[in-house]
N, C-alpha and C positions, 0 to 999 in steps of 0.2 A: 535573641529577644523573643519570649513566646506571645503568641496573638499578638503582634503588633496591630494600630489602628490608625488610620490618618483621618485629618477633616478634611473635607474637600467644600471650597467656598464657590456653590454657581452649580447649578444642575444645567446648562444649558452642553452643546458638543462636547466642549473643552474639559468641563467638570465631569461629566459621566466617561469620557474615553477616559479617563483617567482613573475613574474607578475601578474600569474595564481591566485595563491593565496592571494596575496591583492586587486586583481580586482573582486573578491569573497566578497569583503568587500565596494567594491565601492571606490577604492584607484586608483587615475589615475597614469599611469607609463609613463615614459618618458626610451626606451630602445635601448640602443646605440650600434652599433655592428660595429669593427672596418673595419670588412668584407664586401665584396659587396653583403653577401648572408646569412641571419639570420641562426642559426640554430647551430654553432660550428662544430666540428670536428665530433659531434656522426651524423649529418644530413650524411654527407657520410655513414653511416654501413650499414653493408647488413643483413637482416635476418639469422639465423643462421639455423633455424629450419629444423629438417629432416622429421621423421613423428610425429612430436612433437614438443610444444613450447620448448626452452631452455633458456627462460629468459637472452636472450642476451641484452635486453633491446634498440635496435636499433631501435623498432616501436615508442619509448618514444617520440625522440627527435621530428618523422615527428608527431606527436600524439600535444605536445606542440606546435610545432610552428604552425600547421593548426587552434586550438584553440585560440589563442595570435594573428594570424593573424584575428581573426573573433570576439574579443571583442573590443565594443566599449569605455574601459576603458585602454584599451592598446597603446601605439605608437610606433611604429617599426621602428629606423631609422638608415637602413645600410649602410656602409662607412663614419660611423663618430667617431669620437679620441676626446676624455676629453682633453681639452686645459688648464683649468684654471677653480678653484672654490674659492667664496669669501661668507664669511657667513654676514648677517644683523641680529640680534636678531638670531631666531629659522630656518630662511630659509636660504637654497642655492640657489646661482646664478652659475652657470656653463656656461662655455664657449665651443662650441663647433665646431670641426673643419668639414667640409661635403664636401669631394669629390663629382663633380659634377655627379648629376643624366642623363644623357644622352637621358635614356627612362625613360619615366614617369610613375609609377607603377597605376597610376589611369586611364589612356588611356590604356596602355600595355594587351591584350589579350590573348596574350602566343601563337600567332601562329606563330611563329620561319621563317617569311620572311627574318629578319635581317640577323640570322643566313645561312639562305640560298644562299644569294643574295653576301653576305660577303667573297670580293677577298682576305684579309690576314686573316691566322691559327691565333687564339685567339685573335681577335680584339674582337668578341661578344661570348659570354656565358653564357651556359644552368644554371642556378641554379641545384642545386642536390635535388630538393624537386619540387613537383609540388605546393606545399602551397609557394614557397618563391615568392614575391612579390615587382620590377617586374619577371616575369621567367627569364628575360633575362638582363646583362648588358656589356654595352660598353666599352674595358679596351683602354685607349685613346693611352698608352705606344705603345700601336700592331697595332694600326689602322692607315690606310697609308697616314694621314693626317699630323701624327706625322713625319713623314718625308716630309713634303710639297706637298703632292699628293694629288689633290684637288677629293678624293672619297665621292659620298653623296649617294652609291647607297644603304645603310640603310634606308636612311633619304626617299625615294623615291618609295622605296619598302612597306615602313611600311603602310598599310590600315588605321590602325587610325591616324596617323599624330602624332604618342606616341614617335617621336625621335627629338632628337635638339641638333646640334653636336656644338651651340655656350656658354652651357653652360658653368658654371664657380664654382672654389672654393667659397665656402661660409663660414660664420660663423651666429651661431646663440646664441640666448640665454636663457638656459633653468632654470627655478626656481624651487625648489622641499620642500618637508617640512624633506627629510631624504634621504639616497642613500643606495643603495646596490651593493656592488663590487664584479662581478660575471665573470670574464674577462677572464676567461678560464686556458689553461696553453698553452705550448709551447712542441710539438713534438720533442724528440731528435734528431738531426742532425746524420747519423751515416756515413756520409763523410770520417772522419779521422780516422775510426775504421776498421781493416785489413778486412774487408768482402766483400769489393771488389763496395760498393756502388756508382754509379756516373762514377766504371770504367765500369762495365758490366752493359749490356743492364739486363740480367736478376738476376740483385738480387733487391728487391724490399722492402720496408716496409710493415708491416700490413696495415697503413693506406692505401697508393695503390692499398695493393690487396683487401681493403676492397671497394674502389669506384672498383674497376675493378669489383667484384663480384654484382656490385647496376650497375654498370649501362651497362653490358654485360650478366651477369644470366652466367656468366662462366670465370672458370678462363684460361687464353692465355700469351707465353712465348711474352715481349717486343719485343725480337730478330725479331721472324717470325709470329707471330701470332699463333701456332701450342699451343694445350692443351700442358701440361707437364705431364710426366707419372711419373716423381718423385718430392720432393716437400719437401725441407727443411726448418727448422722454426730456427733461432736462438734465444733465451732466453737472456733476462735483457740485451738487446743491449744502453746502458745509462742509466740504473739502478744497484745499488748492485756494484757500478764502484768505488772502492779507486782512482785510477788512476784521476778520477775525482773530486772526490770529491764529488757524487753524491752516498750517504749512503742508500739511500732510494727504500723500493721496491714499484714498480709502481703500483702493487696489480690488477691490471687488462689485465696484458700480459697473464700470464698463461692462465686466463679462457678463453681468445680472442683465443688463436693457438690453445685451444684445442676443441671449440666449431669450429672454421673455421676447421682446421682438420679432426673431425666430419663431417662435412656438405661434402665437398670435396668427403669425401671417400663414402659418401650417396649414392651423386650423379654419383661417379663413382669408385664403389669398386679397382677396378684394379689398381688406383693413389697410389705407395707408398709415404708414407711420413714419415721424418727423423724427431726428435725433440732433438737438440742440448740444451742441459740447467743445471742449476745449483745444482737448487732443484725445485719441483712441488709445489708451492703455492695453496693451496686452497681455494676456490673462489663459493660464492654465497651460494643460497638453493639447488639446483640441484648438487651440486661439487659430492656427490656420487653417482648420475646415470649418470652423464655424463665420469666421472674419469673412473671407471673399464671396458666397454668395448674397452676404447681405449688403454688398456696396453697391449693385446698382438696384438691393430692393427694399432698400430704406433712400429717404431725402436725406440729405446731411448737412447742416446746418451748422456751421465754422463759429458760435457766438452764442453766448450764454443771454437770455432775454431780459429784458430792460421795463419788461412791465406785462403783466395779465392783464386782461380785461374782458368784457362779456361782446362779443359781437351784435349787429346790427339787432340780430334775430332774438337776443337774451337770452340761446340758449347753448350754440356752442361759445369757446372763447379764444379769444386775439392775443397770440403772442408776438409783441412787438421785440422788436432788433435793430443792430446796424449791420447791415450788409456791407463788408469788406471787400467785396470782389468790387459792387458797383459804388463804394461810399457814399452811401445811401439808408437813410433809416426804411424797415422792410417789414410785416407781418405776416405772421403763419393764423392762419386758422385750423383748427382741430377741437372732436367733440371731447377728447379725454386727456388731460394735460398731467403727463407722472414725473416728480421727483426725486429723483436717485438719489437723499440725504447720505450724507458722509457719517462713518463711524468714528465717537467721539470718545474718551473717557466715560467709567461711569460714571455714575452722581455721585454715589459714596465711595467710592476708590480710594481716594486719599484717605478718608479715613481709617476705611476697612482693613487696607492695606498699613496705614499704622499702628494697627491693634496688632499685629504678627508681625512687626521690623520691617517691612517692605515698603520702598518708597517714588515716586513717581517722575520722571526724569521730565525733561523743560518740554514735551508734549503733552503730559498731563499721566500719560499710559505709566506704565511702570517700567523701570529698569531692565533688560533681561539681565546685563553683568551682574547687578547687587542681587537678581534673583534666582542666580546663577550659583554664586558665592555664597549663599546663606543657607541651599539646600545645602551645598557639603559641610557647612560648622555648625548650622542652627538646625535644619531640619526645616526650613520654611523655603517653599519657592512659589510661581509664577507657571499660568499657560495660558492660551488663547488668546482671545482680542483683549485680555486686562493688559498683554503687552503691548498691545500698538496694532492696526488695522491689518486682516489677514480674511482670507478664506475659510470654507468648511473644512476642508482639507487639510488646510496646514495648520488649522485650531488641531486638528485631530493628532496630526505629528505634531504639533508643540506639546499637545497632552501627554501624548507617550513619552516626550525625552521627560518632562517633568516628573510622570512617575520612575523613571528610570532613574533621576535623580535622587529622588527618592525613597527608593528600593536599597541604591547601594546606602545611604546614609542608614537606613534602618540594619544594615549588613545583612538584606534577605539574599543579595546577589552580590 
């Protein structure tokens, strides 16, 4: 088959490791990310490391995308949504929807005038990777045009002329010889779970305090900006949930609080931190050198909490519990309260994954058997967390069996 091409659905690990290795083959990819910012949710992690790797795997993501941005068998194209696929013989045509590009990633130099010169909070923003490509975009929603204010001081600042605030929705149309559905998953919401999320300033997700630690080098309470000297983790917050309906363990909380916890306490011994949880899941190659020094330097806490609240003082807050050892209801106080949310389906997955035959098993994730089955007859398969909750890691091995899958269907191997 000459130039074969695939699509690849999800710029984040799983969709660029996968580009990675079919463009290792001389397989051109077409890589659709529905984000303004390739790279998925691991492009936010912070390093873990104390005076040691700890195989957090958060160098992977920016490691991937700076390579995937620099092959020229690759196509990177972020703020775009799978519309519609229609097959002729052995090819796909796809339909694809592309929020406008505002700065042009080919003029764009990354020197953040836009940013500077820029009268409303979040009209332009930073990428979280200096590989992302352009550094910077326009979100139109925040920019005071959208309310009829005729602002061009982007447009006028920018030294290359890399801005154009007349662009427009588009659509295009992409043909492939095979796809791969790599669309990530979907962060749990912990809004309606008693921890107080959305009503206090400081209780926060891992993911947060994971950008907070990339792009600050320290952690600070939302309230006042002041470090926290205490520092609670809660466990399986939309995982392991009957209530939900959500059976499944996330498999990559545990390692996450306890490697941040680690780090934390590296950088400054005197931080206590609480760890509210179910059971201790183990996790990775490292699980026995990182596990045993932290058991007598975290508090451990046997019980998921039963309600937040603000303390006497209103400014740390009270997690209340029941204490099993002494059957007894019991309260921790702490200035920083983190939620470990569980990895859930994405939002459009069912659908997305309908548009190319794949379909979503009784966890919501997808199939790997039917995704399995369908590279070798159809040419369409499955990788990363679209299949059900995994690590950086094993996103990156499910990516490569996929393209492998893949590869022989095209008969490049």
């Amino acid at each position: 088959m000459p130039d074969p091409s695939v699509l690849v659905v999800g710029g984040g690990v799983a969709g660029l490791s996968s580009a990675l290795e079919l463009a290792r083959f001389g397989v051109r990819t077409h890589v659709l990310d529905s984000a303004p910012f390739a790279g998925g949710h691991a492009i936010g992690f912070s390093c873990k490391a104390t005076d040691q790797c700890v195989r957090c795997g958060a160098c992977l993501a920016e490691d991937r995308l700076h390579s995937a941005g620099n092959n020229e068998h690759i196509r990177i194209l972020p703020s775009s949504r799978l519309q519609n696929v229609y097959r002729e013989g052995r090819r796909f045509f796809a339909t694809v929807h592309r929020e406008p590009q505002y700065i042009d990633p080919d003029r764009c130099t990354g020197c953040g005038r836009c940013l500077e010169v820029c009268p409303a909070p979040g009209a332009v923003n930073r990428g979280p990777s200096p590989f992302n490509r352009p550094p910077f975009v326009l979100d139109a929603t925040q920019c005071l045009r959208s309310s009829k204010q005729d602002c061009r001081a982007c447009v006028e600042a920018c030294p290359e002329a890399a801005i154009s605030l007349e662009r427009e929705v588009s659509e295009m149309i992409l043909d492939a010889d095979a796809v791969i559905l790599a669309s990530g998953f979907l962060p749990f919401d912990p809004t309606d779970k008693p921890y107080g999320y959305g009503r206090f300033d400081n209780v926060v997700t891992n993911l947060e305090l994971e950008r907070m630690l990339r792009e600050n080098n320290r952690v600070k309470r939302p309230s006042d900006g002041t470090p926290p000297s205490s520092i609670g983790f809660v466990q399986c917050v939309g995982s392991r949930d009957e209530h939900l309906g959500n059976l499944w363990c996330s498999r990559v909380c545990c390692g996450s609080a306890l490697r941040m916890a680690r780090v934390l306490q590296h950088r400054d011994p005197s931080v206590e931190v609480t760890v509210f949880y179910i059971d201790i899941q183990s996790f990775g190659r490292d699980f026995e050198t990182v596990f045993p020094p932290l058991q007598d330097a975290i508090h451990w806490v046997r019980a998921l909490p039963a309600e937040t609240s603000l303390a006497e003082d209103g400014s740390a807050l009270k997690v209340s519990y029941f204490d099993s050892e002494s059957g007894q209801p019991a309260a921790k106080t702490v200035d920083l309260l983190v939620l470990s949310v569980g990895i859930t389906p994405g939002e459009d997955l069912e659908e997305t994954a309908g548009l190319v035959g794949l379909k979503p098993g009784p966890d919501g994730f997808l199939d790997p058997s039917h995704a399995g089955a369908l590279a070798r007859s159809e040419g369409v398969t499955a990788a990363g967390t679209a299949l059900g909750p995994m690590s950086i890691s094993d996103a990156v091995k499910s990516a490569e069996a996929a393209s492998w899958r893949t590869l022989r269907y095209l008969q490049v191997v």
